[in-house]
Backbone bond lengths (Angstrom), bond angles and torsions (degrees), N, CA, C in turn:
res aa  C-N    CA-C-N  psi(-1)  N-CA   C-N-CA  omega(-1)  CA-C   N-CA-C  phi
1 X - - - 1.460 - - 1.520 108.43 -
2 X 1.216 124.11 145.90 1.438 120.95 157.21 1.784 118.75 -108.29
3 X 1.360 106.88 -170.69 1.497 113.12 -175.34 1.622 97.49 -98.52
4 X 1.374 122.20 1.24 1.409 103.65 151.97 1.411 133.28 -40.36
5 X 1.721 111.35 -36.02 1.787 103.61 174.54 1.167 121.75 -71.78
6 X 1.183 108.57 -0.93 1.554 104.82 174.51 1.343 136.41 -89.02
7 X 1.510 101.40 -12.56 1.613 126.31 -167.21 1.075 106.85 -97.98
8 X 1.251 156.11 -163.08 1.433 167.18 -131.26 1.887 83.50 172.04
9 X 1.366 120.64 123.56 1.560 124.04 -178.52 1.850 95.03 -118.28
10 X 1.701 109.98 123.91 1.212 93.60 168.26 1.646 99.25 -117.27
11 X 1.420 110.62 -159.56 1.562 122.05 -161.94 1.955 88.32 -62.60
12 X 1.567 100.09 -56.26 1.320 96.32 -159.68 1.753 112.82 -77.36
13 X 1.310 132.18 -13.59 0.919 133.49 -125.22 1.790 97.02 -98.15
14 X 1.349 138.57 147.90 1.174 156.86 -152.61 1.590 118.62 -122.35
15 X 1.351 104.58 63.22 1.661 99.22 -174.14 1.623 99.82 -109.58
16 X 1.824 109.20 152.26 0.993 112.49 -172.89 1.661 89.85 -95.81
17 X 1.272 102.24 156.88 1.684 113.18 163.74 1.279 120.40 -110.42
18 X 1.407 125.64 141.80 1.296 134.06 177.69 0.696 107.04 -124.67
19 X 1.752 127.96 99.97 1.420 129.67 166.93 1.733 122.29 -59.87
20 X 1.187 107.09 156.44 1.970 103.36 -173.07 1.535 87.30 -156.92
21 X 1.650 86.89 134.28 1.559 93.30 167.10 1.566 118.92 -87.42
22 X 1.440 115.51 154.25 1.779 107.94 175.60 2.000 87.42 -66.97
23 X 1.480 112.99 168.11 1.495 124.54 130.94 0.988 139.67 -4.29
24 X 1.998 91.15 -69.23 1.646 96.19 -164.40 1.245 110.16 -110.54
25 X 1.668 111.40 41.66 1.516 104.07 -175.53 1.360 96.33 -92.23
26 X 1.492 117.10 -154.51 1.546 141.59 -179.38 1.198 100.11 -32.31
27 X 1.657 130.51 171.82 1.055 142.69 -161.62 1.674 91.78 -82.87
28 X 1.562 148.97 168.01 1.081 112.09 -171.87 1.742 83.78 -129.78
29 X 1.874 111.43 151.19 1.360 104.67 171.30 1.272 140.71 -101.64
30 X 1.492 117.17 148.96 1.073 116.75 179.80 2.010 124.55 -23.36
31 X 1.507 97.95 169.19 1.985 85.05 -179.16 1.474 87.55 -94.71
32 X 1.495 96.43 130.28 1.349 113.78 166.16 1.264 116.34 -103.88
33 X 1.417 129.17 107.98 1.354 128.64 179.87 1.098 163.34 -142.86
34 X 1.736 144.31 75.59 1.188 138.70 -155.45 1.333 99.11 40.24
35 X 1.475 132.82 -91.99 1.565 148.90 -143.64 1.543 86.10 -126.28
36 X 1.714 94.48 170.70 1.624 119.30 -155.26 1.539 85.33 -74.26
37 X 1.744 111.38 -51.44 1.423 113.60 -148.92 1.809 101.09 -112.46
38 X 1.012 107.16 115.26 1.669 117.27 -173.74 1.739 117.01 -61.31
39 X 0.830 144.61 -169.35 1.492 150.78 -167.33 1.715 85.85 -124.45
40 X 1.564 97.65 174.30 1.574 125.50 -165.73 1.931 93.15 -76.49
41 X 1.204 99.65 -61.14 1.996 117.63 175.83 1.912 99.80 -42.62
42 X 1.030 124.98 -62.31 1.440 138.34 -159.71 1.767 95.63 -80.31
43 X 1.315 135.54 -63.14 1.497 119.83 161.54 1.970 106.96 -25.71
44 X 1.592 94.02 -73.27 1.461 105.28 -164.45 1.492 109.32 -26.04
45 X 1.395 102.10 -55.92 2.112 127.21 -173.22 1.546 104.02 -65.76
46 X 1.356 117.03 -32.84 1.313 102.77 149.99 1.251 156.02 -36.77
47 X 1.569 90.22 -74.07 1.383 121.47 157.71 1.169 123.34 -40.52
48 X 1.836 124.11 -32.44 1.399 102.06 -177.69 1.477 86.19 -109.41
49 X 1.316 131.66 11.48 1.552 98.12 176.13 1.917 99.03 -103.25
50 X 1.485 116.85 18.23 1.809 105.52 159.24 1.656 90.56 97.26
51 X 1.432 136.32 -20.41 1.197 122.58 -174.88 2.044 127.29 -79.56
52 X 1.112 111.98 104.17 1.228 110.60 165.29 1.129 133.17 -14.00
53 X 1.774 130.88 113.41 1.506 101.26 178.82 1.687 112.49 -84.42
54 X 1.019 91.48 -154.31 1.556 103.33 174.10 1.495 111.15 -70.07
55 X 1.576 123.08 134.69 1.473 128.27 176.23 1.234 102.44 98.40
56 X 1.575 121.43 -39.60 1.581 116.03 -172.36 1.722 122.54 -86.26
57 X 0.992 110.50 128.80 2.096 119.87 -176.24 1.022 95.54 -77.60
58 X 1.373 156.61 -11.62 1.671 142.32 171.83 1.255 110.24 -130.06
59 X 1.081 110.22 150.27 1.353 126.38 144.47 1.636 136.22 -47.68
60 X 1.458 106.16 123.12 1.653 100.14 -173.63 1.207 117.78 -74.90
61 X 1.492 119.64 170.51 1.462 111.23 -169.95 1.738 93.34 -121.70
62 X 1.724 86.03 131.37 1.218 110.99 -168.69 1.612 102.65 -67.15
63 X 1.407 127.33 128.52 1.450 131.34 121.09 1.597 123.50 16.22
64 X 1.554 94.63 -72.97 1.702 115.09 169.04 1.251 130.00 -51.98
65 X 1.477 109.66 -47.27 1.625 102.99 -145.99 1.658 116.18 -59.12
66 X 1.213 126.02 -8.10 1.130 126.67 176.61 1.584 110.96 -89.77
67 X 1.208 131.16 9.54 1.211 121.83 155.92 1.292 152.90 -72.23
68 X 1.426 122.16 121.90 1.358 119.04 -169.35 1.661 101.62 88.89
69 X 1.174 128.82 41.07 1.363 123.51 -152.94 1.918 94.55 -137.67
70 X 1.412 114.87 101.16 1.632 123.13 153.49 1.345 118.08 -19.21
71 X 0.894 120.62 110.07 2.017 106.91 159.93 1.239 116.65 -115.69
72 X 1.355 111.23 119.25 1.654 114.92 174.02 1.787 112.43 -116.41
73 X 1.054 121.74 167.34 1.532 109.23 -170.65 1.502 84.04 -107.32
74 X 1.639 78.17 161.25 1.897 111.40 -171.21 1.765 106.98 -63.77
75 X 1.514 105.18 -29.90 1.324 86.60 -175.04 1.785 107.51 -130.33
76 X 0.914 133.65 138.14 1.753 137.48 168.39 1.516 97.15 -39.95
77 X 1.915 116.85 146.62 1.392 127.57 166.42 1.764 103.72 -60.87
78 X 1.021 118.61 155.67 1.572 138.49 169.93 1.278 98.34 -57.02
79 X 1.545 131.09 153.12 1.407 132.34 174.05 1.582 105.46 -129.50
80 X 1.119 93.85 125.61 1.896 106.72 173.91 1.425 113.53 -41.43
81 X 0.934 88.71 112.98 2.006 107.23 -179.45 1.832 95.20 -41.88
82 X 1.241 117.81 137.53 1.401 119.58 174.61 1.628 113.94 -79.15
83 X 0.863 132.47 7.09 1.479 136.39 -175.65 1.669 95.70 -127.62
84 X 1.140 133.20 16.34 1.643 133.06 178.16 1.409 105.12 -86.10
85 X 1.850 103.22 137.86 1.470 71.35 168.14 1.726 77.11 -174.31
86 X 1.506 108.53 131.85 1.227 126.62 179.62 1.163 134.57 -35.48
87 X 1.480 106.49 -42.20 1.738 143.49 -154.13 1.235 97.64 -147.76
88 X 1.354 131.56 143.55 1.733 139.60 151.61 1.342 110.67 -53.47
89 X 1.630 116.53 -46.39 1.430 113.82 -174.28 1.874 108.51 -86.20
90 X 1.598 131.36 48.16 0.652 135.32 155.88 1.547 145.61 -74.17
91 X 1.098 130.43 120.95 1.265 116.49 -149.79 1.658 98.31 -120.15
92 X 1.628 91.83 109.42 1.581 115.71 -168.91 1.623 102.81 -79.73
93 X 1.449 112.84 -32.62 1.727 104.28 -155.55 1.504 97.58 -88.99
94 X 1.817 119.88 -30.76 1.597 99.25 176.72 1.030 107.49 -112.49
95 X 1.269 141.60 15.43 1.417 148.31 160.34 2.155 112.35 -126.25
96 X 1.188 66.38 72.57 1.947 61.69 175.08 1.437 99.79 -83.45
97 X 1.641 103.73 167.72 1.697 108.58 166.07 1.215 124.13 -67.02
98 X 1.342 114.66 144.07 1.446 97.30 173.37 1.614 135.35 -87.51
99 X 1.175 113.75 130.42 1.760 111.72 -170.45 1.818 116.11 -64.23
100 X 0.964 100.33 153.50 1.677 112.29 -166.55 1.129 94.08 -107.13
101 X 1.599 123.68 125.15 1.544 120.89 -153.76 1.786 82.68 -87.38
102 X 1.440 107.38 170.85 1.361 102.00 155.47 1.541 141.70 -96.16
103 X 1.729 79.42 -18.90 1.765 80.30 166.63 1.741 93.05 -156.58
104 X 1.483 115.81 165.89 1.450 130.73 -156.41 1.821 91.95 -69.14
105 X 1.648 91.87 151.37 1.426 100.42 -162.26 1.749 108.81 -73.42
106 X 1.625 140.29 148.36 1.255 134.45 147.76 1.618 105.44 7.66
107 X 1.618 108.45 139.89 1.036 112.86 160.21 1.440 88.88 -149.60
108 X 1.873 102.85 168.63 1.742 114.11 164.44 1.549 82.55 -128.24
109 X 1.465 87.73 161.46 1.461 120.05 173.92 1.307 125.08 57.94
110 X 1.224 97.59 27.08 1.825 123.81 -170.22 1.329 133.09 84.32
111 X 1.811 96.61 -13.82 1.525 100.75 -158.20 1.440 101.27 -160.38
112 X 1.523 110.63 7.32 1.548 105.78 -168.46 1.268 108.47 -98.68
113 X 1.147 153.09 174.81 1.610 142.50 -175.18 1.128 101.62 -94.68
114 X 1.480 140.43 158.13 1.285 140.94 -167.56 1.828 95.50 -89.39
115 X 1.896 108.64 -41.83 1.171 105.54 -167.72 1.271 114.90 -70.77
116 X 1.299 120.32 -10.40 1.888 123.44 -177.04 1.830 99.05 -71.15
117 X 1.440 124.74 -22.21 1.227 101.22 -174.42 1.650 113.02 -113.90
118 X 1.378 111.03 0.39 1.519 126.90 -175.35 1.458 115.91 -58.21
119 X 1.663 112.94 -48.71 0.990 141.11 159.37 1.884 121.82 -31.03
120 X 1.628 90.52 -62.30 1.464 82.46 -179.78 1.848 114.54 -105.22
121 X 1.822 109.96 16.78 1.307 116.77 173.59 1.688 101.28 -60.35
122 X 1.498 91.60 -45.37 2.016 88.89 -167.58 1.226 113.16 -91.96
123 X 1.161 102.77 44.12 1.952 110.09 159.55 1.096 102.23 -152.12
124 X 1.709 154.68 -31.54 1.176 141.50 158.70 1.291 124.60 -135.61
125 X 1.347 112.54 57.90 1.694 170.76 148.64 1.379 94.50 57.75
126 X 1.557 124.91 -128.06 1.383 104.01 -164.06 1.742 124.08 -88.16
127 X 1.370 108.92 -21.05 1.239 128.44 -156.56 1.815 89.54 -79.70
128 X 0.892 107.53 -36.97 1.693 112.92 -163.61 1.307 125.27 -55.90
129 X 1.427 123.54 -31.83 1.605 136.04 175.68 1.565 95.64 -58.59
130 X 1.457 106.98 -75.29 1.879 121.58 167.77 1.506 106.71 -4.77
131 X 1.487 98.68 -90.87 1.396 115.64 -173.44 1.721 107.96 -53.07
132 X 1.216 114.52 -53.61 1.548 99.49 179.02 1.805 111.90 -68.89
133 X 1.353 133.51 -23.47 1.625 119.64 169.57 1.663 120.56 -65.61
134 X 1.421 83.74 -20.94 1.616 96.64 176.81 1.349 132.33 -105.10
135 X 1.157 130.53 -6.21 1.342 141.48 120.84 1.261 131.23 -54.87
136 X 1.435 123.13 -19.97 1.825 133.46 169.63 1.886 105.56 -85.94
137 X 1.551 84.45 -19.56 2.023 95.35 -178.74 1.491 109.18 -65.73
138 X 1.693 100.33 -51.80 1.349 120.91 -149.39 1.377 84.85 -80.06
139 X 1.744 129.23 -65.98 1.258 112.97 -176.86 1.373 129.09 -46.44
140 X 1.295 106.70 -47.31 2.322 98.97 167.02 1.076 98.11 -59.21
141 X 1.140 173.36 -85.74 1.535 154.53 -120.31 1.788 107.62 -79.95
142 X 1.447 96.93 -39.51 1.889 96.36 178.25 1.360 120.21 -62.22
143 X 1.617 89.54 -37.26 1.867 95.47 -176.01 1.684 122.61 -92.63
144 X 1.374 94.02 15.83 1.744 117.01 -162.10 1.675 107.31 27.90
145 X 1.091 100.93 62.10 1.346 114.33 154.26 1.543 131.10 -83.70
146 X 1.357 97.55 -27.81 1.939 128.32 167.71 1.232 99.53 -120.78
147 X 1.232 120.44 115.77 1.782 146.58 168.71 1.182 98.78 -93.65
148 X 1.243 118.05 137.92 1.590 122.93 141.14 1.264 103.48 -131.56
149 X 1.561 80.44 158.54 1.578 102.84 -135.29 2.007 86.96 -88.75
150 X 1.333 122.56 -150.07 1.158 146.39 -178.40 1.314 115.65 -59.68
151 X 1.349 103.53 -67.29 1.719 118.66 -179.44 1.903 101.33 -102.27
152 X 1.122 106.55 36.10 1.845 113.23 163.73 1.672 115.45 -54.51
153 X 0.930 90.48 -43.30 1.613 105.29 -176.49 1.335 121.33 -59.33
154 X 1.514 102.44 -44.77 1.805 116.68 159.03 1.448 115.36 -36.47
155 X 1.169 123.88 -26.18 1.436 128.26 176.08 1.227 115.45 -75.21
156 X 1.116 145.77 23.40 1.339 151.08 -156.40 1.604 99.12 -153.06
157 X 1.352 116.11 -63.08 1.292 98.69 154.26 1.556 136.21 -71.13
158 X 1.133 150.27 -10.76 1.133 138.60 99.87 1.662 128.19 11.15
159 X 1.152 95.46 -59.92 1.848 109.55 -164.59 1.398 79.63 -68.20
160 X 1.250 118.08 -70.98 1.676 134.71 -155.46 1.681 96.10 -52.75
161 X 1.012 123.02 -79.53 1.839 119.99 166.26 1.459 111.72 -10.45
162 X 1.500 112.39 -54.74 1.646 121.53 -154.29 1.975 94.81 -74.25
163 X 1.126 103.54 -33.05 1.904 122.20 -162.85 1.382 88.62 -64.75
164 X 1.732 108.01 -53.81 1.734 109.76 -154.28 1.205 106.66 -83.32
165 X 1.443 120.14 -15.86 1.708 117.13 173.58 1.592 106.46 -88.12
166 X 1.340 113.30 -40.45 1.274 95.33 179.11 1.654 128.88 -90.66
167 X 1.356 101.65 12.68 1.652 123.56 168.73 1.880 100.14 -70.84
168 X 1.376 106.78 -52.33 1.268 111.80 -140.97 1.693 99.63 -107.23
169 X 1.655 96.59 -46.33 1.854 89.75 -173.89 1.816 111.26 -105.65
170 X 1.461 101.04 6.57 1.830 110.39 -176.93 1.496 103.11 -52.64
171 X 1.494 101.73 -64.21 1.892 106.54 -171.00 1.526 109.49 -39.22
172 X 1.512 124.00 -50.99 1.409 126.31 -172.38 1.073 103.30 -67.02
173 X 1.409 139.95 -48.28 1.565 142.60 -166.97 1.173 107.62 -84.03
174 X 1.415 142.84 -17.55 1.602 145.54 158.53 1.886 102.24 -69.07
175 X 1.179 100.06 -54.29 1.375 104.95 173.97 1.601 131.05 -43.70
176 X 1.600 103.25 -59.92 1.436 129.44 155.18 1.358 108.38 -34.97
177 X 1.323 124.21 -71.02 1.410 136.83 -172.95 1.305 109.00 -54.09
178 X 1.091 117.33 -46.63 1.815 124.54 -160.55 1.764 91.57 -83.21
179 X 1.802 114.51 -42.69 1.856 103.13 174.70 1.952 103.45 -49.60
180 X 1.103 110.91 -63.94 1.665 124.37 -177.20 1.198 118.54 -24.08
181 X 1.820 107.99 -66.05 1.476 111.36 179.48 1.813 100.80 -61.31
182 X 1.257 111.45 -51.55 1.643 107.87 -175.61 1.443 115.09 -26.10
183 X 1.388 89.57 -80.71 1.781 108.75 158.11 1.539 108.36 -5.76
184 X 1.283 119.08 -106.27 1.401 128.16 166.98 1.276 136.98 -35.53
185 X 1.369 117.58 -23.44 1.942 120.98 150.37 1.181 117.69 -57.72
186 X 2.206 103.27 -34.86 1.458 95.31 -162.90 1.813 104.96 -87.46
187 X 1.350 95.38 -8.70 1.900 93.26 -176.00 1.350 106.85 -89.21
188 X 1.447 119.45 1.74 1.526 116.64 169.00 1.530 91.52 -105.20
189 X 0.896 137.65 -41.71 1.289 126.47 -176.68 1.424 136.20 -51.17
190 X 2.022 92.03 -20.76 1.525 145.01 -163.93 1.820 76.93 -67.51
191 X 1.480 98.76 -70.09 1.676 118.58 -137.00 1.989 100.39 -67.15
192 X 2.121 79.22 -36.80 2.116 86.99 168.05 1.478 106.19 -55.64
193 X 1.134 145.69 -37.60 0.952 143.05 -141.95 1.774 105.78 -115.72
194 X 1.133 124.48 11.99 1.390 162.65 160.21 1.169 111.97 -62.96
195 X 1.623 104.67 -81.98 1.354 125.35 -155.05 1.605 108.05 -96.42
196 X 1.519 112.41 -11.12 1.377 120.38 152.95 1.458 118.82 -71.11
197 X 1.611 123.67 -47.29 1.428 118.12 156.29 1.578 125.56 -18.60
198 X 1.986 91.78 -52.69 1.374 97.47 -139.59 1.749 78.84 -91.06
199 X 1.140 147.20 -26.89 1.725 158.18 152.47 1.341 86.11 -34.51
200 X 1.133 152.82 -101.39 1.856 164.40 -173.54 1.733 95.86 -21.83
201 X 0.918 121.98 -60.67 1.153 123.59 -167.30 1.810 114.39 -54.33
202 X 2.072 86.19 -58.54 1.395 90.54 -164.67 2.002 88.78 -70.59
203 X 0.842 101.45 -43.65 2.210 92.05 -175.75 1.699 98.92 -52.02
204 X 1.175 136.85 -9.17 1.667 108.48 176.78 1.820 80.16 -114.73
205 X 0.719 142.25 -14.68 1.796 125.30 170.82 1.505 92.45 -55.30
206 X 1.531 106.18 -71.06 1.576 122.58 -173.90 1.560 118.81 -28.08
207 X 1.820 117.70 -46.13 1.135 125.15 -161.87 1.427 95.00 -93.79
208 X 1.472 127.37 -36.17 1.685 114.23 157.09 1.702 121.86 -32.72
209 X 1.207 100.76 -63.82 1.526 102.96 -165.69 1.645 93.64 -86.71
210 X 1.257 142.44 41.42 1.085 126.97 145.37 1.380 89.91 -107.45
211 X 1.388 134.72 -34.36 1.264 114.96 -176.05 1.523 124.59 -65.35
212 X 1.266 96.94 -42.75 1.913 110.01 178.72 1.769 84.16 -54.77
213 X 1.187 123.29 -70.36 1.546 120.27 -163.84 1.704 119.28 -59.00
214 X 1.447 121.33 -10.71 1.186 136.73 135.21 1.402 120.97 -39.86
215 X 1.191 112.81 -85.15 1.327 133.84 166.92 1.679 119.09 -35.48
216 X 1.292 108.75 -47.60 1.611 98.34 176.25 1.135 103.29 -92.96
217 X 1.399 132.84 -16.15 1.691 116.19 150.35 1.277 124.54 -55.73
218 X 1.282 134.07 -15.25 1.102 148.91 161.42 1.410 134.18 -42.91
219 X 1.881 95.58 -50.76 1.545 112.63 -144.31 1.858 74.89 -148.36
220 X 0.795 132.35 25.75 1.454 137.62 151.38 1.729 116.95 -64.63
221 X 1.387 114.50 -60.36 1.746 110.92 176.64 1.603 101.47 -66.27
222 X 1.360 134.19 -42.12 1.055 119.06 167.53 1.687 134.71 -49.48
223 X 1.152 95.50 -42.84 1.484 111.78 170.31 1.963 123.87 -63.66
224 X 1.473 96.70 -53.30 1.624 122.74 154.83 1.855 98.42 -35.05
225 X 1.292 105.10 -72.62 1.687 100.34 -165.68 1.339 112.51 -79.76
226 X 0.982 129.66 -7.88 1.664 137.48 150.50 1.117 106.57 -46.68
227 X 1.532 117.29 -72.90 1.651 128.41 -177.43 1.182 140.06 -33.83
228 X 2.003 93.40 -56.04 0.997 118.08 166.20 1.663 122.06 -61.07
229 X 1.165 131.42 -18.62 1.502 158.15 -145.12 1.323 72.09 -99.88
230 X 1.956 126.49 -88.85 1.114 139.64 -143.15 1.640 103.83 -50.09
231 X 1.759 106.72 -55.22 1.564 119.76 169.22 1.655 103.57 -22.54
232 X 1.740 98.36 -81.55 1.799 97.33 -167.94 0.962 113.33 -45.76
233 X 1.718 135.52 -48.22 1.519 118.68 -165.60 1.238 105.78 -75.87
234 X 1.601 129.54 -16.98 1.942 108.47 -174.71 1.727 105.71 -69.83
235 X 1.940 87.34 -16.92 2.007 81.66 -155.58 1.840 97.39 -92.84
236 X 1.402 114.65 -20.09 1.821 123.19 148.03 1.718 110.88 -42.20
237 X 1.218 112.90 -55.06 1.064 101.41 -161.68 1.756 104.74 -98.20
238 X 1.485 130.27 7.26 1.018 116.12 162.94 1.516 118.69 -101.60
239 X 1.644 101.98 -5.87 1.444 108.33 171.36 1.413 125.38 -56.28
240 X 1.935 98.47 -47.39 1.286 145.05 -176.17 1.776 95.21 -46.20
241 X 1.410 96.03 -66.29 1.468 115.28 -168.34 1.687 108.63 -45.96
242 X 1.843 99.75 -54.24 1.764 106.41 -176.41 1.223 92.39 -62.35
243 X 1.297 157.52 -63.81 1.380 170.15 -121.63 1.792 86.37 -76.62
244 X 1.352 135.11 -108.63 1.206 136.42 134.48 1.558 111.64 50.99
245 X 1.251 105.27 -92.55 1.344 157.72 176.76 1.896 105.20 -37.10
246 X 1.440 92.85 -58.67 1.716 102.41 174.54 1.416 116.27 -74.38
247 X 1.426 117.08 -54.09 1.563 138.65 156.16 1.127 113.47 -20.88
248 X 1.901 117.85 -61.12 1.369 127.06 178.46 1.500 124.12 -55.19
249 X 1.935 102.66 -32.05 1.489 105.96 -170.96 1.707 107.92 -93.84
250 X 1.605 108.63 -5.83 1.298 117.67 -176.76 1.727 109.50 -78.35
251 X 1.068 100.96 -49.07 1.718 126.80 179.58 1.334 97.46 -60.38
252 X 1.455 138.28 -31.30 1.539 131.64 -160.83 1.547 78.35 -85.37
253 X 1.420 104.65 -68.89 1.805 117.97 -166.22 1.506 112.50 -28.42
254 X 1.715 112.15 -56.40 1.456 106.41 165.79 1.363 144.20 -45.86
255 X 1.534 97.06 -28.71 1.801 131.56 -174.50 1.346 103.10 -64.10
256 X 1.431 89.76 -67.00 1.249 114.40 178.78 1.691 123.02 -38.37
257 X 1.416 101.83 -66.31 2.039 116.92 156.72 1.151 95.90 -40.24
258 X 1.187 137.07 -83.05 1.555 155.60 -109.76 2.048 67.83 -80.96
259 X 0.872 117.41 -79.01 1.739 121.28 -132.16 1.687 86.26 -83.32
260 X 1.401 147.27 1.21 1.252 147.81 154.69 1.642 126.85 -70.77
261 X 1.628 86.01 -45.54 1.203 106.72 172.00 1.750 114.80 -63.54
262 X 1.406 115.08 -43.78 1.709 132.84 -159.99 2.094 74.53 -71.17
263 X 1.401 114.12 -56.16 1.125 123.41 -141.68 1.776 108.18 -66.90
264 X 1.653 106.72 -29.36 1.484 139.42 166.74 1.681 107.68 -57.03
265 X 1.696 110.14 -53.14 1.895 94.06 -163.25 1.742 74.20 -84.88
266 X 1.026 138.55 -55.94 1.689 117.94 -156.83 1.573 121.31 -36.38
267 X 1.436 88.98 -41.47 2.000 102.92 166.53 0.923 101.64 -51.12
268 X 1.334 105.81 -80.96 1.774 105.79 -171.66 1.554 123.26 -39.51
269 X 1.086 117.06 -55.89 1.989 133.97 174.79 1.660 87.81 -40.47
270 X 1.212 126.85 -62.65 1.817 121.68 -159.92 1.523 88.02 -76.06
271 X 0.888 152.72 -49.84 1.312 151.74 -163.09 1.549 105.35 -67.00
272 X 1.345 124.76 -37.99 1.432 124.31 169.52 1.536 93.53 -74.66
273 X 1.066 119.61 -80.21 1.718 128.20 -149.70 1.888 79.98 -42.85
274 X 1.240 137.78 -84.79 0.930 122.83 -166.97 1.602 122.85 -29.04
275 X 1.354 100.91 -62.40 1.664 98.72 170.97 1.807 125.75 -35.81
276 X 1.154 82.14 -40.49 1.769 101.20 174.64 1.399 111.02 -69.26
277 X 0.927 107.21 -50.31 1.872 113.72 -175.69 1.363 98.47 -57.53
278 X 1.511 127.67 -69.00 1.267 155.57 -135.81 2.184 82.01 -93.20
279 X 0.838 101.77 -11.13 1.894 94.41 176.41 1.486 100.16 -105.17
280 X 1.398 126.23 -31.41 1.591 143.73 -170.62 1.744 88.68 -69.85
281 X 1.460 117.37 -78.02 1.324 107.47 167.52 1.367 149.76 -10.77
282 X 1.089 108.78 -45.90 1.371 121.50 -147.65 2.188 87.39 -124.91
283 X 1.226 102.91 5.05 1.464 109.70 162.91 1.453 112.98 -99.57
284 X 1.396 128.94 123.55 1.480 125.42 179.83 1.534 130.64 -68.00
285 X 1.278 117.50 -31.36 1.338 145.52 153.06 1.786 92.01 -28.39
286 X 1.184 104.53 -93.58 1.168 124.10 168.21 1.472 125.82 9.18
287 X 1.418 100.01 -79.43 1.073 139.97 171.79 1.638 109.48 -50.73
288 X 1.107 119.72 -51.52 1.503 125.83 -173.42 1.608 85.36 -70.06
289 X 1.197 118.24 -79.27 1.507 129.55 -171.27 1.839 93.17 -14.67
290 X 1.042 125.64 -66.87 1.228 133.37 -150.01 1.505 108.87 -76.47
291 X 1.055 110.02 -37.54 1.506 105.04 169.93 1.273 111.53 -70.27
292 X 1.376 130.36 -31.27 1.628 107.73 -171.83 1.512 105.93 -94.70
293 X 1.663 106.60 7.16 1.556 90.19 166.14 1.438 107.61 -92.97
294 X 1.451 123.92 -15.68 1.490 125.39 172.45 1.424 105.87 -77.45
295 X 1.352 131.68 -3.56 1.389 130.36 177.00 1.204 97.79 -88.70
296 X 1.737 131.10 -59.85 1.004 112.86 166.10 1.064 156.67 -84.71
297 X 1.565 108.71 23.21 1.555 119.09 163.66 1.807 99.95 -83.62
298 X 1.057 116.18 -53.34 1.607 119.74 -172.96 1.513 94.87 -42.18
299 X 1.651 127.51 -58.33 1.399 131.68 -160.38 1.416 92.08 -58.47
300 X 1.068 136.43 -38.60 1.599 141.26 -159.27 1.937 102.49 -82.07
301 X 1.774 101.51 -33.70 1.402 82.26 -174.33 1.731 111.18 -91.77
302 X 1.186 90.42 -4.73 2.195 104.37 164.47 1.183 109.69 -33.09
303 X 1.553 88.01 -79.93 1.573 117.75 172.31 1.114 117.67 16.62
304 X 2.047 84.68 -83.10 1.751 112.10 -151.36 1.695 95.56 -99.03
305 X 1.373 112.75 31.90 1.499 99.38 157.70 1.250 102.02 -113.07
């Protein structure tokens, strides 16, 4: 390509051209040249025509090659599900959403709307929009109905600026723009895809403990009459235990009487018999009585020797 598309070429007019290869054209050739080592001018002419110099395995990348170059993105915008709808009381058939074009609508003349001349193409066919914008031009300017002002003219260069940047640096800066927004759909998409994790997670926690809570609804009356089972026998067997327990201290208590009491008349019984003995004694009668029965037991045990 050269920078001829960028210029306006008239009969007289003197522009140099600088041819540039794209990238991905032909294999590209080595510098072939008069002498081993080229001049500063002859690198430069290199350089923009895509050819390798000497020492280098690739090809440089031109400045150019993106000029004059369409950019459309790789993939179409998403389209609103036809059954979506914010609110129930939404009214889809006279208020639909509005669609997000994907790219800026037809124009002629760089800047004119395609639909301002469609209208009057199919009644005075193609030439006719032309001729009628430009006869509505010529008449506001004759009848100074449209002034321009001082620096009017600046608008033209302007236009011409806007043509040559977006001839040459549009593709990269559509490109740029379209990586950026990507970028940033995908780091919200990042954060959607977050809080859906963390949604997944808590819905299978959730569907666990409905199952465990299934399950011990299940096996709950079973469990209940288990419990209850376990309840009666601790409070059986601590009844059992007090029961026991009272019995044991009742049975001592009786023992206890019983062998105080035995232990009470025996006192008493030696305490009489003594009194008795100790009153028998101390009677003289008594006393005689007793010796002649010890006289005659001794005489008796003579006897029998």
């Amino acid at each position: 390509m050269s920078l001829s598309r960028c210029l306006p070429l008239g009969q007289n007019a003197r522009v140099i051209i600088i041819p540039a290869r794209f990238a991905h054209a032909a294999a590209p050739q080595a510098a072939t040249t008069t002498d081993e080592a080229p001049n500063f001018f002859q690198k430069l002419a290199l350089r923009f025509q895509g050819v390798p110099l000497k020492g280098e395995a690739h090809a440089p990348k031109s400045m150019f090659e993106d000029c004059n170059k369409e950019w459309s993105a790789p993939e179409p915008l998403p389209a609103i599900p036809k059954d979506f709808k914010e609110h129930p009381d939404r009214d889809l058939v006279n208020y639909p959403y509005p669609a997000r074009p994907m790219y800026p609508p037809k124009s002629r003349l760089l800047m004119m709307p395609d639909s301002w001349f469609t209208p009057f193409q199919k009644v005075t066919g193609v030439s006719g929009p032309y001729l009628f914008f430009g006869g509505l031009f010529a008449f506001l300017v004759n009848k100074e109905l449209w002034v321009f002002e001082e620096q009017g003219h600046m608008t033209v260069g302007w236009i011409l600026f806007y043509l040559l940047v977006s001839r040459t640096a549009g593709y990269k800066i559509d490109q740029g723009l379209y990586q950026g927004y990507q970028d940033r759909v995908n780091y919200f998409k990042g954060l959607i895809q977050e809080d859906l994790k963390d949604v997944v997670e808590f819905k299978k926690t959730s569907a666990a403990q409905t199952e465990s809570l299934t399950a011990i609804k299940e096996a709950l009356p079973t469990a209940l009459k288990e419990s209850m089972g376990l309840q009666l026998e601790a409070t059986y067997r601590k009844n059992v235990q007090s029961v026991a327990t009272e019995l044991k201290r009742r049975v001592d208590y009786l023992k206890e009487t019983e062998e105080t009491k035995a232990r009470f008349e025996k006192e008493q019984l030696l305490k009489l018999i003594n009194d008795s003995v100790d009153k028998q004694i101390n009677d003289r009668s008594f006393k005689d009585q007793y010796l002649q029965n010890a006289i005659q037991q001794l005489k008796g045990l003579n006897v029998q020797l």
